[in-house]
Gaussian input, Z-matrix of N, CA and C with variables (Angstrom, degrees):
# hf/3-21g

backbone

0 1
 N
 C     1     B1
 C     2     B2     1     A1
 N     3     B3     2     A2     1     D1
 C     4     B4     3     A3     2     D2
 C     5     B5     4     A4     3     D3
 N     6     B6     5     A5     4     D4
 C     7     B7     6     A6     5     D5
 C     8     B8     7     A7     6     D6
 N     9     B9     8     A8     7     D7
 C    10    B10     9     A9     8     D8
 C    11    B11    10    A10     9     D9
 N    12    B12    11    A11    10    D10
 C    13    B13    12    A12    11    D11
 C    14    B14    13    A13    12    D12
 N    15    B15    14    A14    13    D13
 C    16    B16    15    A15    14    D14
 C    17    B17    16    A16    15    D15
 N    18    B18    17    A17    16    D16
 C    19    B19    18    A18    17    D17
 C    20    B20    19    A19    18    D18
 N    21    B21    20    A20    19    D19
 C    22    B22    21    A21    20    D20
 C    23    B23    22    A22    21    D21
 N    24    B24    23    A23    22    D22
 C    25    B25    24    A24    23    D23
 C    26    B26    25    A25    24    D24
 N    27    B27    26    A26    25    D25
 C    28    B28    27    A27    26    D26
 C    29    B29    28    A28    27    D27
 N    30    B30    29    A29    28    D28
 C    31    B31    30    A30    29    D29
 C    32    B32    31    A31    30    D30
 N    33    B33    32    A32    31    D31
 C    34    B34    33    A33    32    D32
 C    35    B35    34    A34    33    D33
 N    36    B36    35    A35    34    D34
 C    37    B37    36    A36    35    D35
 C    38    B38    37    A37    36    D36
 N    39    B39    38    A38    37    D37
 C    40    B40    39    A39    38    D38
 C    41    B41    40    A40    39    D39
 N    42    B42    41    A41    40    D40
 C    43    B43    42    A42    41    D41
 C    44    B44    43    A43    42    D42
 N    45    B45    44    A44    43    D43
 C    46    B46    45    A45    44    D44
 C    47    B47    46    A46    45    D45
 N    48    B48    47    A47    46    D46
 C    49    B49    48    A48    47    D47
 C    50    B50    49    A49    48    D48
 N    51    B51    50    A50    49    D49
 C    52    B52    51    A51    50    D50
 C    53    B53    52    A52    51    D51
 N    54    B54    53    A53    52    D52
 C    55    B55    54    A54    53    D53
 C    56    B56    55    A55    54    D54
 N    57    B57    56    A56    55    D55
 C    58    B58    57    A57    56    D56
 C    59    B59    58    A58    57    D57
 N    60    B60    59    A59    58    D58
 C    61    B61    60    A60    59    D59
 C    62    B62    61    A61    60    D60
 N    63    B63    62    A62    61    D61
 C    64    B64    63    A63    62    D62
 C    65    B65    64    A64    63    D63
 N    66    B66    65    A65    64    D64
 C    67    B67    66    A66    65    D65
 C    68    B68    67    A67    66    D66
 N    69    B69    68    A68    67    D67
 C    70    B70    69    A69    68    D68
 C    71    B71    70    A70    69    D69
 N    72    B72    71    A71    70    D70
 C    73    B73    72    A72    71    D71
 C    74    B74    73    A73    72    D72
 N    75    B75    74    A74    73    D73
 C    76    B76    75    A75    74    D74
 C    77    B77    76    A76    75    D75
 N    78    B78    77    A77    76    D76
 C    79    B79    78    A78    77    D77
 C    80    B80    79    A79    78    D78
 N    81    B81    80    A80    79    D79
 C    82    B82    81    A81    80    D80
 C    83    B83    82    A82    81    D81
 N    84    B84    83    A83    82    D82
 C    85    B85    84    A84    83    D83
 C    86    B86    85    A85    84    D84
 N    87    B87    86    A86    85    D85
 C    88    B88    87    A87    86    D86
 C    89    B89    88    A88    87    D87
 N    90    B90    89    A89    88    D88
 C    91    B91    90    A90    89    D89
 C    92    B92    91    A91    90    D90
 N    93    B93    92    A92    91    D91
 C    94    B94    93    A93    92    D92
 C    95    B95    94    A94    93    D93
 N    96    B96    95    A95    94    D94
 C    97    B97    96    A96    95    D95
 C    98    B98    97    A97    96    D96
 N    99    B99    98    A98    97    D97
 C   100   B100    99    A99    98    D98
 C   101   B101   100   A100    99    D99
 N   102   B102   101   A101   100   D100
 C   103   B103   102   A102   101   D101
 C   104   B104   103   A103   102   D102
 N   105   B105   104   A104   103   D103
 C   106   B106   105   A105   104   D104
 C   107   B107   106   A106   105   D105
 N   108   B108   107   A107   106   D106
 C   109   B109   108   A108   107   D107
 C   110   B110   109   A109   108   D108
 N   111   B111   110   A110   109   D109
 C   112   B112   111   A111   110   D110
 C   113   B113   112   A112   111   D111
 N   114   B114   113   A113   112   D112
 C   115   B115   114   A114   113   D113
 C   116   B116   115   A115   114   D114
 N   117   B117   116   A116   115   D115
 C   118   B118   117   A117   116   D116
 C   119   B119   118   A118   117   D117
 N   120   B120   119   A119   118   D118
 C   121   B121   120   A120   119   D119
 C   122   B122   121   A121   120   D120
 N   123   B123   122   A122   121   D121
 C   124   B124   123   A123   122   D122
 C   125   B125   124   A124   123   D123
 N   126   B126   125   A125   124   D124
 C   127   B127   126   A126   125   D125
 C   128   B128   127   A127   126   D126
 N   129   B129   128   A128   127   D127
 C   130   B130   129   A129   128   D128
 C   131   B131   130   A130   129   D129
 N   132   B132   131   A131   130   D130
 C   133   B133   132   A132   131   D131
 C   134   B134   133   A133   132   D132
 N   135   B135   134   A134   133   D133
 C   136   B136   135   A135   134   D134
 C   137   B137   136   A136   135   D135
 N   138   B138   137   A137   136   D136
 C   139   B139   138   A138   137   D137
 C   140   B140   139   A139   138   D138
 N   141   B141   140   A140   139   D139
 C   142   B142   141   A141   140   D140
 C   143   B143   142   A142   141   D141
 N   144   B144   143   A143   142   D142
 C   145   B145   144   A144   143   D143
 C   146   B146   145   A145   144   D144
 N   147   B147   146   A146   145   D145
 C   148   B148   147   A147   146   D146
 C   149   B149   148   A148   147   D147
 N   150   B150   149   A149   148   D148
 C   151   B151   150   A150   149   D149
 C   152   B152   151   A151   150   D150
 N   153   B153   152   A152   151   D151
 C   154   B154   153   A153   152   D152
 C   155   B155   154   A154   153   D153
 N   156   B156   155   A155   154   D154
 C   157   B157   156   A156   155   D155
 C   158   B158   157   A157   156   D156
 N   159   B159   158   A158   157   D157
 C   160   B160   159   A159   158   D158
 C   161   B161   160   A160   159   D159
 N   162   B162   161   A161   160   D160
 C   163   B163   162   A162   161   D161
 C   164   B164   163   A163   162   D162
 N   165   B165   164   A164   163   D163
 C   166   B166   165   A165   164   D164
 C   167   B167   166   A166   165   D165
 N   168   B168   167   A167   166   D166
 C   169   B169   168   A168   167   D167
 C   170   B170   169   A169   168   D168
 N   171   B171   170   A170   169   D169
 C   172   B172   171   A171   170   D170
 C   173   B173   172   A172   171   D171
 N   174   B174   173   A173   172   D172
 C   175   B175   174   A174   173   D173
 C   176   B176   175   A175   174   D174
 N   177   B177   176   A176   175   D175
 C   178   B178   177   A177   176   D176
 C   179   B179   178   A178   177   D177
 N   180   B180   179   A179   178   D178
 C   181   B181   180   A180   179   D179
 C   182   B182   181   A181   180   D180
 N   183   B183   182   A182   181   D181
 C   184   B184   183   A183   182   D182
 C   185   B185   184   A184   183   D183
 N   186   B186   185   A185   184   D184
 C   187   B187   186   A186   185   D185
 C   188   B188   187   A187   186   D186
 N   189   B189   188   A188   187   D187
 C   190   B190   189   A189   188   D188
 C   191   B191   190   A190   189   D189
 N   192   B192   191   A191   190   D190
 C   193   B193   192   A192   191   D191
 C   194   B194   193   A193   192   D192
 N   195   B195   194   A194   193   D193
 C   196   B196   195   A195   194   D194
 C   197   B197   196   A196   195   D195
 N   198   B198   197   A197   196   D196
 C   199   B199   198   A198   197   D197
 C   200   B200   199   A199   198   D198
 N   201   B201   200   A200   199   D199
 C   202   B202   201   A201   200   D200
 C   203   B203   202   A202   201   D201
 N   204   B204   203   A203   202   D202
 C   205   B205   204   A204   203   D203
 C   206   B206   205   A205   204   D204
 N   207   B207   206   A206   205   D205
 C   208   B208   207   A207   206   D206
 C   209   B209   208   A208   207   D207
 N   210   B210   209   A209   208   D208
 C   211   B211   210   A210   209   D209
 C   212   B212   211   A211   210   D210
 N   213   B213   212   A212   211   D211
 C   214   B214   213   A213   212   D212
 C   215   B215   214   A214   213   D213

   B1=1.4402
   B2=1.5242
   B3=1.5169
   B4=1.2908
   B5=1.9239
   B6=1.4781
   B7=1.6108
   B8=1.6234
   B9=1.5387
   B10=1.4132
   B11=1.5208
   B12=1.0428
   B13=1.7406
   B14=1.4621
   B15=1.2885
   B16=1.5839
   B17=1.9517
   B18=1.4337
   B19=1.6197
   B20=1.6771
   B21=1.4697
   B22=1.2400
   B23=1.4101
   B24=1.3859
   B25=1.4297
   B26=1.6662
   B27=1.1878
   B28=1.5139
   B29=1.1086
   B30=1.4993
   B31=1.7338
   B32=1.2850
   B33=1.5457
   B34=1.3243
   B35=1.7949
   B36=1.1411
   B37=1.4760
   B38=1.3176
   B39=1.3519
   B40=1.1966
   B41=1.2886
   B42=1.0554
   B43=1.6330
   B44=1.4815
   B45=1.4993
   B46=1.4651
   B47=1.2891
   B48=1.5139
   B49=1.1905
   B50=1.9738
   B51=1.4664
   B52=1.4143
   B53=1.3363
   B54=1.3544
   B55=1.7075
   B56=1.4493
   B57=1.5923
   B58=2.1680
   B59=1.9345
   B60=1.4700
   B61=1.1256
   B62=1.3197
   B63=1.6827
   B64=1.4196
   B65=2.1050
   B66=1.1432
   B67=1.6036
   B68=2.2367
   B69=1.8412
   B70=1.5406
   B71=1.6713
   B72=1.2561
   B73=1.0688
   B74=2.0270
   B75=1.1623
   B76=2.0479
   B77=0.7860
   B78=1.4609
   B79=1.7760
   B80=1.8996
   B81=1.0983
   B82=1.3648
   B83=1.7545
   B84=1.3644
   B85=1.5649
   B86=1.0464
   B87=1.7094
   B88=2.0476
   B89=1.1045
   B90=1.2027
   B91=1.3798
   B92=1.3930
   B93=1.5853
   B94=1.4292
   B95=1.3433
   B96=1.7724
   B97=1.6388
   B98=1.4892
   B99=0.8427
   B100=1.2313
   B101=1.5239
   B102=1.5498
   B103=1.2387
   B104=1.8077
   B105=1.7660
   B106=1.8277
   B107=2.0529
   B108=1.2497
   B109=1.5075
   B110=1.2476
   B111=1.5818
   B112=1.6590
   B113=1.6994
   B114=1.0652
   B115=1.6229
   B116=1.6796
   B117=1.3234
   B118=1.6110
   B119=1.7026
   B120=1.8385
   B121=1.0538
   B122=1.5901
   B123=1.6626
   B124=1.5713
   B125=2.0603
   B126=1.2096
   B127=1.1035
   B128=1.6236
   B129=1.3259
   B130=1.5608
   B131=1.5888
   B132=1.3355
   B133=1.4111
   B134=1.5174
   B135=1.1296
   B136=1.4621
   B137=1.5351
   B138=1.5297
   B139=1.1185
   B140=1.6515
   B141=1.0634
   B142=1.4423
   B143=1.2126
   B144=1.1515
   B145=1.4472
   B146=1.6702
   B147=1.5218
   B148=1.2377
   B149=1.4052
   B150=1.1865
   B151=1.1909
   B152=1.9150
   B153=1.6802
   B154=1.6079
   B155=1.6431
   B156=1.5066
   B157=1.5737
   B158=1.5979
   B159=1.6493
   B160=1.6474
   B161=1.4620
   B162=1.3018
   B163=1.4981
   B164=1.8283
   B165=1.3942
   B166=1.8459
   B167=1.7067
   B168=1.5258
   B169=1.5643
   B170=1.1237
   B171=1.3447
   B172=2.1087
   B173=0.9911
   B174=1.8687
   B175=1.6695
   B176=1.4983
   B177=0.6851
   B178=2.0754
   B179=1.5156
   B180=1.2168
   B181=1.9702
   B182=1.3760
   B183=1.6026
   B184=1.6628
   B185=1.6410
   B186=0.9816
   B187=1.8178
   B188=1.4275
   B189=1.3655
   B190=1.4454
   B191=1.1409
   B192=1.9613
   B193=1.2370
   B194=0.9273
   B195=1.3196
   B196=1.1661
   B197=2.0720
   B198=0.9424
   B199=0.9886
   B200=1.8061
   B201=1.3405
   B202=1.6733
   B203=1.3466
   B204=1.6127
   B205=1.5684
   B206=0.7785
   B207=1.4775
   B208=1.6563
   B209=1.4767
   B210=1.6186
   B211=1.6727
   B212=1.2726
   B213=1.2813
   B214=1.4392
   B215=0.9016
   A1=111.04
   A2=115.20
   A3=116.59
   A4=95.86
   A5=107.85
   A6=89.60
   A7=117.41
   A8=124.68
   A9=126.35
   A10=87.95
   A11=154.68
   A12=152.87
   A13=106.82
   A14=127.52
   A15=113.31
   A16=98.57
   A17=107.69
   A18=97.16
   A19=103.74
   A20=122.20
   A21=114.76
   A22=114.50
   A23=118.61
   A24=126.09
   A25=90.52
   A26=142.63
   A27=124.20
   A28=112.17
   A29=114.24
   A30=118.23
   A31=118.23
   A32=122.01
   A33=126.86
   A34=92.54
   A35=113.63
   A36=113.44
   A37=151.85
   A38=107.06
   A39=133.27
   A40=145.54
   A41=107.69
   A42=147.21
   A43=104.09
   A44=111.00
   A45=114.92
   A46=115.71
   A47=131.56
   A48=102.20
   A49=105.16
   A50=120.09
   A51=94.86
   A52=103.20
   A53=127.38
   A54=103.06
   A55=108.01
   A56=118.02
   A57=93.74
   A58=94.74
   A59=123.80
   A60=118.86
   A61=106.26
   A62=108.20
   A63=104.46
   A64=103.75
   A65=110.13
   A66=121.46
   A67=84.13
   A68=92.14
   A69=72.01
   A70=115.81
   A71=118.80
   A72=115.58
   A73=111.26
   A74=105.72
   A75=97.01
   A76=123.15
   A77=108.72
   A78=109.64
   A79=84.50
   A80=124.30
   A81=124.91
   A82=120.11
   A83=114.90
   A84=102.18
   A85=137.96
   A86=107.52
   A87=97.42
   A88=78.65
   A89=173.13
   A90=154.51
   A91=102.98
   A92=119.34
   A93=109.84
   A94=112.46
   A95=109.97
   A96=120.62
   A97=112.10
   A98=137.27
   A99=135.16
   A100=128.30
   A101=101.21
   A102=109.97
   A103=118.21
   A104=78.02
   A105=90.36
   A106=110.78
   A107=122.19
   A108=116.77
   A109=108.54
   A110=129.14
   A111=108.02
   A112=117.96
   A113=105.08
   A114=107.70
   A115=118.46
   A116=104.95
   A117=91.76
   A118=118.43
   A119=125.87
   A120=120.14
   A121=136.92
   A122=84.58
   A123=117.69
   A124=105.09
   A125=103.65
   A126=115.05
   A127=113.90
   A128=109.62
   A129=125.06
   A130=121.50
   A131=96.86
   A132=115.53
   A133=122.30
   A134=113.89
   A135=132.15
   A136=113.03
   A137=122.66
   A138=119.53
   A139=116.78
   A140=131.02
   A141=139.50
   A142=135.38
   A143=118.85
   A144=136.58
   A145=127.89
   A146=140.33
   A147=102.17
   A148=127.22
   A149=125.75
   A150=118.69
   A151=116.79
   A152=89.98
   A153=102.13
   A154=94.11
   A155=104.76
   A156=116.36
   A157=94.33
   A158=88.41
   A159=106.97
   A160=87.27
   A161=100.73
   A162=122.36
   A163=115.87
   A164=102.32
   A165=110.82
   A166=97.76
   A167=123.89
   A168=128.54
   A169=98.43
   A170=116.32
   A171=131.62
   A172=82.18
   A173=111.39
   A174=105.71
   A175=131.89
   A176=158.99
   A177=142.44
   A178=81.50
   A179=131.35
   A180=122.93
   A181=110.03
   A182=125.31
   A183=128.10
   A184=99.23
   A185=101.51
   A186=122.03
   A187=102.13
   A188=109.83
   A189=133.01
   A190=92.88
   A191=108.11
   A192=117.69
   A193=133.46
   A194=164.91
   A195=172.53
   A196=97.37
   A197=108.13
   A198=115.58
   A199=124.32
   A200=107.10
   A201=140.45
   A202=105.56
   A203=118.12
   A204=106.68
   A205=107.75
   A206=125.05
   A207=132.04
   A208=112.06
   A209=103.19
   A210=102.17
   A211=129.15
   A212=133.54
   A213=157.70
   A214=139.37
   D1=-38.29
   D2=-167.47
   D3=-71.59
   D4=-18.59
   D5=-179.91
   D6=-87.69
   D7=-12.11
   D8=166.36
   D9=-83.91
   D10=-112.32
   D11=-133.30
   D12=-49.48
   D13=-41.56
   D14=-169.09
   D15=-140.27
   D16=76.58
   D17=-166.94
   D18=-82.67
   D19=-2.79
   D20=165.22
   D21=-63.22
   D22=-48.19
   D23=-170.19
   D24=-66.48
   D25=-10.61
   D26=-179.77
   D27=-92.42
   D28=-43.94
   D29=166.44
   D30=-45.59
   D31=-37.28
   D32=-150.93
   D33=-93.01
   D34=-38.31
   D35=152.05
   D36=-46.04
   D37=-33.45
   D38=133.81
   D39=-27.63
   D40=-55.06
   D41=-173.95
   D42=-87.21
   D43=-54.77
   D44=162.97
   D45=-56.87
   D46=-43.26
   D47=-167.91
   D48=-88.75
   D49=9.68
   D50=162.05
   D51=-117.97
   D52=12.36
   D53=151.60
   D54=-67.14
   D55=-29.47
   D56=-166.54
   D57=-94.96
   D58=11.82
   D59=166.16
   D60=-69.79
   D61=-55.95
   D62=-159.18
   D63=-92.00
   D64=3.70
   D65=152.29
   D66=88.21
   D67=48.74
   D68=166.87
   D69=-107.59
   D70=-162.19
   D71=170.98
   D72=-83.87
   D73=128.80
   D74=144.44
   D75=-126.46
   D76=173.36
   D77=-164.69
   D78=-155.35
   D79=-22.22
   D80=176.22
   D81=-36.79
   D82=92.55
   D83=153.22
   D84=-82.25
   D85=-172.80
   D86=-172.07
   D87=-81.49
   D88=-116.39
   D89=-46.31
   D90=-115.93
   D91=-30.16
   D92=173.15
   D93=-67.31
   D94=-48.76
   D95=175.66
   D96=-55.42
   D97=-15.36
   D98=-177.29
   D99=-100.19
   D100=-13.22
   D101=165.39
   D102=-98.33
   D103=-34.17
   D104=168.20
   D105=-53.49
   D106=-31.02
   D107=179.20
   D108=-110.28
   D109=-9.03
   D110=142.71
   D111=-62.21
   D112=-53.83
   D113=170.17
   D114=-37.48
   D115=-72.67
   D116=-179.79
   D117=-94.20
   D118=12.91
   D119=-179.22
   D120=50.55
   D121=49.90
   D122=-170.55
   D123=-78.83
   D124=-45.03
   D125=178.53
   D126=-43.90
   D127=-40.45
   D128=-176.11
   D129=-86.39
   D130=-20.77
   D131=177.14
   D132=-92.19
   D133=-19.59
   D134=-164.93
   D135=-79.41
   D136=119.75
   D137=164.82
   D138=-174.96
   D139=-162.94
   D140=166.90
   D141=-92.86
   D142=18.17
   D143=161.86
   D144=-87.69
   D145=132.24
   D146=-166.36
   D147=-69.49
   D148=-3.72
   D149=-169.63
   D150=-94.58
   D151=8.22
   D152=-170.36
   D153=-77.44
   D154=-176.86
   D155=176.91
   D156=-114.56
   D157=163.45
   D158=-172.75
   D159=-142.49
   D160=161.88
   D161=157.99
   D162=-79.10
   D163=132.40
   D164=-154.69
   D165=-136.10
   D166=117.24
   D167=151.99
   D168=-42.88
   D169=131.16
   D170=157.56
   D171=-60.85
   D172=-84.40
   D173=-169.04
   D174=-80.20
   D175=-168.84
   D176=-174.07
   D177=-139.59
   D178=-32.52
   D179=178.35
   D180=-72.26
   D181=-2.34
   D182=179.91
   D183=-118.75
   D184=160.56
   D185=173.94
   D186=-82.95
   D187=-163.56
   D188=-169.47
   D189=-103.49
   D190=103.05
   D191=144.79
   D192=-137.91
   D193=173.05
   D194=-122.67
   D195=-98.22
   D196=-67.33
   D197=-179.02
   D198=-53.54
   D199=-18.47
   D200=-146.02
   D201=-125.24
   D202=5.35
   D203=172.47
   D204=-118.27
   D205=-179.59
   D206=171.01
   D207=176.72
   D208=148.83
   D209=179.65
   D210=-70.29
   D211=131.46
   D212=148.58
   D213=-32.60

């Protein structure tokens, strides 16, 4: 349910659980993430096909932050 009513908060969950897999830093909130995929319309784009978008590190030497993501 939480992924039809709030699918930002599932992505952003997501994301959380492989930044502390791969031992990075986050700093990402829902409210930043959530404006971050109204802004670039990630939510609509997002999927498993190759031509879908993903969430992408600018830099791969920084964690998940606000500043440090971008579409795929």
């Amino acid at each position: 349910m939480l992924k039809e009513r709030r699918p930002w908060t599932d992505v952003l969950n997501m994301l959380r659980a492989s930044a502390k897999k791969r031992k990075l830093p986050f700093t990402l909130t829902v409210e930043s993430f959530r404006a971050w995929c109204a802004q670039t319309g990630y939510l609509e784009k997002r999927g498993n096909k190759p031509e879908d978008m993903t969430v992408d590190r600018i830099d791969w030497n920084e964690g998940y932050h606000i500043w440090n993501i971008q579409m795929m």
